[in-house]
N, C-alpha and C positions, 0 to 999 in steps of 0.2 A: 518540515519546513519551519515550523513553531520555532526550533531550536536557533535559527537561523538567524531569528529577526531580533535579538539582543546579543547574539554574539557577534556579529557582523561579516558574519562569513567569511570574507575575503582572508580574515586573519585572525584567529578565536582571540589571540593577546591583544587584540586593537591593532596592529600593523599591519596594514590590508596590501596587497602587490608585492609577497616576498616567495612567491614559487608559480613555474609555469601552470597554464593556465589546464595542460593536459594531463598534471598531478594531480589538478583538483578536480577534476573530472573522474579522473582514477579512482582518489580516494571517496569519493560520495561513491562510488559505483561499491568500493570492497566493503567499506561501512556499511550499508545498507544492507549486502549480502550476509555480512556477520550477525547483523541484526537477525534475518530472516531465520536463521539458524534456531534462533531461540525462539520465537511465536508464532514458527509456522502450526505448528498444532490450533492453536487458537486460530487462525485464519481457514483451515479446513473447516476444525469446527463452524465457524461463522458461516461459511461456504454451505456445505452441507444443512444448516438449519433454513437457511433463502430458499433452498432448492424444496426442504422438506414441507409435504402437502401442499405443492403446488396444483393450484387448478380448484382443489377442493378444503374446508373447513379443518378435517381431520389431519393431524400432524402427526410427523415422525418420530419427534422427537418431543416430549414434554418439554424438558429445558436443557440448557445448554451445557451442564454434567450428565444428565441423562445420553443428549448426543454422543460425550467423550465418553462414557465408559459401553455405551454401545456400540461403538467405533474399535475399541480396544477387544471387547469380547468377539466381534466378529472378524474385523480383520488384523486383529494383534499391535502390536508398538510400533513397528513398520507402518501398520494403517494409517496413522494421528502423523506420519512424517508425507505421504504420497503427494506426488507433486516436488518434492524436495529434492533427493534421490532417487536413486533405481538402482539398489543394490550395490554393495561394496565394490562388488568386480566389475562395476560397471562405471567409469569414472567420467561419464557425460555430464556436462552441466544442467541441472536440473530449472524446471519450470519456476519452481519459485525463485532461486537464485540469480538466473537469467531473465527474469524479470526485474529484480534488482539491479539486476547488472544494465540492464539498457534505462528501465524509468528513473530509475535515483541517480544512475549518474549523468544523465539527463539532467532532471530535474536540478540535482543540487548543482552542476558543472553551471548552467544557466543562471541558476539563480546568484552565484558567487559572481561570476564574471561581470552580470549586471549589476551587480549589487556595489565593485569594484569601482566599475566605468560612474557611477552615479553619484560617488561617494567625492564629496568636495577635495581642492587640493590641500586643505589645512586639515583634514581629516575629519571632517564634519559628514557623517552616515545623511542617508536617505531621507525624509522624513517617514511619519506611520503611514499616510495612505500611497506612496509612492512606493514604499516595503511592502503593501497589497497586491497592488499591480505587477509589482517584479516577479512577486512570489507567485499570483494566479499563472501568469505567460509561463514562467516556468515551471510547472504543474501539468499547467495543458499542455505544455509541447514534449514534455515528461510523458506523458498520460497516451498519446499517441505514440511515439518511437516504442511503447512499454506495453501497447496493446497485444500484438501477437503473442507473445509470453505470457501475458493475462489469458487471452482466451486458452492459452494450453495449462494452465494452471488449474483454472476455473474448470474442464475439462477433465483433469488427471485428478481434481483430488472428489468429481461427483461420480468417478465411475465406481467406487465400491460399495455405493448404496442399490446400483441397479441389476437386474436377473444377468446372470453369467451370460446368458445369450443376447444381451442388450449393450454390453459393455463395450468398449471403444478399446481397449486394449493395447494402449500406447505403451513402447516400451520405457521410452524416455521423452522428453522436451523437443529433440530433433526429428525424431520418430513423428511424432504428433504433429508440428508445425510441414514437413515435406508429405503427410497422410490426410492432411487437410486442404494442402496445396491442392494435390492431387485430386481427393473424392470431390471438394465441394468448392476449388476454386481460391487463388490467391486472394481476393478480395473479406473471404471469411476472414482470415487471419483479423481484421480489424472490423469485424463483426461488433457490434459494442461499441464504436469507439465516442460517438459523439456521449452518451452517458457517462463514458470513463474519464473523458476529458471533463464534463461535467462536472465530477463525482472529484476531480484532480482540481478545479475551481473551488469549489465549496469545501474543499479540505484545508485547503490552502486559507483562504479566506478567515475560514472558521479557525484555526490554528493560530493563523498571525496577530489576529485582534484577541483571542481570547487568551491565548498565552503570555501576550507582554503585557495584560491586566491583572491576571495572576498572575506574574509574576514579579511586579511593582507590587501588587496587594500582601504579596509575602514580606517581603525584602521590609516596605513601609511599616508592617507588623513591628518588626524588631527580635521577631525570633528565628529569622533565615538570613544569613548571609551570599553573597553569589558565588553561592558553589554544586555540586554535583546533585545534594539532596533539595535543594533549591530549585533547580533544571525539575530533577523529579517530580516534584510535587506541583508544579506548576503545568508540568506536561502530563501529569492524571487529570488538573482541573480543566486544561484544554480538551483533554481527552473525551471527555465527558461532555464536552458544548460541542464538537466538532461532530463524534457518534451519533449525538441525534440530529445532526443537522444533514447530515453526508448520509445515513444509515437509506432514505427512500431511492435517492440516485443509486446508491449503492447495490440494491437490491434488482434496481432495474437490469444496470449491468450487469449482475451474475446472472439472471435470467434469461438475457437476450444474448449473455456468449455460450449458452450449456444449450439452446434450446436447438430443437430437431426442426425437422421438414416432415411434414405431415400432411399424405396427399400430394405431394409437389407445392407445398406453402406453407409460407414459417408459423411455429406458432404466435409469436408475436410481432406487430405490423412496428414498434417502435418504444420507444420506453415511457411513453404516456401510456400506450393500450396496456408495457406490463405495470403498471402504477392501479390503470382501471381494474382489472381483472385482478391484482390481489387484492385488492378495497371489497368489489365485489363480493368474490366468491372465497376467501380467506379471512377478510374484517380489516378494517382500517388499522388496528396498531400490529397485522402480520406485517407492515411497512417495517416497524425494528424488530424484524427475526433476527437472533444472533447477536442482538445489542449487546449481551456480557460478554461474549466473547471477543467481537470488535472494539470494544472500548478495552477488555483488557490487554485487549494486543495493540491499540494505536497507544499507549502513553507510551507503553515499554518499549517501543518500536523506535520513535521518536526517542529517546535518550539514548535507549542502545548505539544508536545511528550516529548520535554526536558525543559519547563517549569515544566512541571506537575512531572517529573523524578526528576529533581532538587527539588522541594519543596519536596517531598517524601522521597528526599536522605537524607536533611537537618533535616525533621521530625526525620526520624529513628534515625541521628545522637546525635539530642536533647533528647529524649526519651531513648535512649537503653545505646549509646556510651557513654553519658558525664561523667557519674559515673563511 
C-alpha cells in the first residue's frame, strides 16, 4: 500500500478515472501475484521460523539462512516454493497466489476506487491522514476476503517441518480449503482472522506514514529523483519500520492459523494468549522471529507490486485508451 500513497493510485501518471474500475481490481490482483512469485521463499522462510520452537525456549532454527539452507537440504528447491505450486502437471492455483489474488486485489481495488471517489474535482489528492484511513479499511477488508488463502498457505508451507505421520498432506490450495471445510468446519477457514486484519491495519499504517517520509527525505536529499530506484529505497526504509511494527501481530496470526486441537481445545484462546505464551516460554524478542526474512520480502514485495501495476496501467493505457 506504501506505493500507493504518492503515486495516487487511481492513475500512476496523475490522471486518476481513466479505466473501469474492474481493471483495476484486476490488475492489483495479477501484480501482486507476480510479486509472490519471487519472495515466496522468503515468506516460507518467515513462516517456518514463528512456528519454530514453539511452546519451548529451544529453536529450530538458529537464523533465518540457517532456516533456508535446512529447508533445501531436507526438502529440495521445490521445499522453499511449497504453498506456491503443486507441481508442474498440476496447474491449480496455488495458496500463495490465490491469496494474492483475493487480498491484493481487494486490498488495492478498494483502495484506488477510494482513493478516486476522494480525490477533489480539480485533482487535488486525499490529504496524509485521510490516505491512513483509506489505506487501513482497505487492508482490513483485504485482510478478511484474504483469510481463507492465508490460513491454507500458513498450513502448506508448515507441514514439512513436521513427522510424516503428522502432516496434513494437502495436495493443493483447493484440496486444503474443501479438507478443512470438511474436518473442522467452514468457520476455520477464517480462523486468524481478527489478527490478520490487525496485522493488514498496522501495515498499512506503518507503510503510508513511513514511506511518504522517506520518500520526501530522499527526493529533498538531492540525490534521488521520482523514479523506480527512488520507489526502492524508500520501500526498504518503510520496510524496516513496518517489520517491527507488524512482526508481533504477525506472529500471533501464523500461530493461531497452524494451530491444532488438543484434547478437544485449541491451543490458543486468542492472539493475546499467543503474544503471552511466546514472551513467556520463548522470551520477549521471539516476538520478531523471522524479522530478516519478513523485512526482506515486504520491501521487494511492495515495489515488485507496483512495478508490475505500473507496466499494466501503462499497457492498458496504450492498447485500449489511446484511441
Amino acid at each position: 500500500m506504501a506505493a500507493t500513497a504518492s503515486a495516487g493510485a487511481g492513475g500512476m501518471d496523475g490522471k486518476p478515472r481513466t479505466s473501469p474500475k474492474s481493471v483495476k481490481f484486476l490488475f492489483g490482483g495479477l501484480a501482486g501475484m507476480g510479486a509472490t512469485v519471487f519472495v515466496q521463499p522468503l515468506d516460507l522462510v518467515k513462516n517456518r521460523m514463528q512456528l519454530s520452537g514453539e511452546g519451548a525456549k529451544t529453536r529450530e532454527y538458529k537464523t533465518s539462512f540457517h532456516a533456508l539452507t535446512s529447508i533445501l537440504k531436507a526438502e529440495g528447491l521445490r521445499g522453499i516454493y511449497t504453498g506456491l505450486w503443486v507441481g508442474s502437471s498440476r496447474p491449480w492455483l496455488s495458496a500463495g497466489l490465490l491469496r494474492q489474488a483475493t487480498y491484493t486485489t481487494t486490498r488495492l481495488g478498494i483502495y484506488t476506487v477510494l482513493f478516486e471517489r476522494l480525490t477533489g474535482a480539480d485533482g487535488t489528492p486525499p490529504g496524509f491522514l485521510l490516505k491512513a484511513v483509506i489505506g487501513m479499511t482497505a487492508g482490513a477488508t483485504g485482510a478478511f476476503v484474504g483469510t481463507p488463502a492465508e490460513v491454507a498457505l500458513i498450513r502448506m508451507t508448515a507441514d514439512g517441518r513436521l513427522p510424516p505421520d503428522q502432516r496434513r498432506g494437502y495436495k493443493n490450495v483447493f484440496n486444503a480449503l474443501i479438507r478443512i471445510t470438511r474436518e473442522e468446519g467452514v468457520l476455520t477457514l477464517w480462523r486468524g482472522c481478527i489478527p490478520t486484519m490487525a496485522r493488514a491495519v498496522v501495515v498499512n499504517a506503518a507503510q503510508l506514514a513511513s514511506y511518504s517520509q522517506s520518500k520526501q527525505f530522499l527526493l529533498d536529499s538531492g540525490y534521488f529523483s521520482d523514479n523506480i530506484l527512488c520507489h526502492f529505497c524508500a520501500s526498504m526504509i518503510s520496510g524496516l519500520v513496518t517489520t517491527a511494527a507488524s512482526m508481533p501481530v504477525d506472529i500471533a496470526k501464523t500461530r493461531i492459523q497452524n494451530m491444532r486441537m488438543i484434547d478437544g481445545k485449541p491451543e490458543y484462546k486468542n492472539g493475546l494468549d499467543v503474544l503471552f505464551k511466546v514472551v513467556r516460554y520463548e522470551g520477549f524478542f521471539s516476538l520478531w522471529k523471522g524479522f530478516t526474512p519478513y523485512y526482506a520480502r515486504l520491501g521487494p514485495h511492495t515495489v515488485l507490486t507496483f512495478i508490475f501495476l505500473e507496466q499494466m496501467n501503462k499497457a492498458y493505457k496504450r492498447l485500449f485508451l489511446s484511441g
